[in-house]
C-alpha positions, 0 to 999 in steps of 0.5 A: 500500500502506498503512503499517504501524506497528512499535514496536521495542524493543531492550536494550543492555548496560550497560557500553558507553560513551556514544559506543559506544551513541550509535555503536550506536543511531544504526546502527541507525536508519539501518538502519530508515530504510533501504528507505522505512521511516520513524523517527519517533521513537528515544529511550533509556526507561532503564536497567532490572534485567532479570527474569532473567540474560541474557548475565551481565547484571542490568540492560540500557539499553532504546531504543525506535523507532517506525517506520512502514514501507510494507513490512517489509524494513528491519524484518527486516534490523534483526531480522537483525543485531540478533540477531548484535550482542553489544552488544543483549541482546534485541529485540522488534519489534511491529506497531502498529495505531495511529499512536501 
């Protein structure tokens, strides 16, 4: 089966600490490293002010991943829980046709 390339985006709040978002980001790219699915990379794009109110939020702190995955477990079960956590915001995950 081919790989399938995603790029995910999630918004973390603004008020977590250092630790707490490093604690944060790095469980939940073990999550998409789980079941064969591949990190390739996961970086913070910036602090930004949100297009409208979320959650008594104006502003939230964007991370992006690019995984490429031979089947999409690891990407729903990071859909799963990031809806639950109340540290992320929003997510939005989009399947890539590049490798880029």
């Amino acid at each position: 089966m081919a790989e399938t390339f995603y790029e995910v985006t999630y918004i973390i709040k603004p008020d977590l600490d250092e630790e707490s978002k490093a604690t944060l980001i790095k469980h939940y790219d073990e999550i998409l490293g789980a079941d064969g699915a591949e990190v390739v990379d996961s970086k913070d794009w910036s602090k930004r002010r949100l297009a409208y109110e979320i959650s008594n939020y104006r502003e939230g702190i964007y991370h992006i991943v690019n995984v490429k995955a031979d089947n999409s477990k690891a990407i729903d079960e990071f859909d799963r829980l990031s809806k639950i956590d109340t540290s992320v915001l929003r997510s939005m995950i989009v399947k890539r046709d590049d490798k880029n």
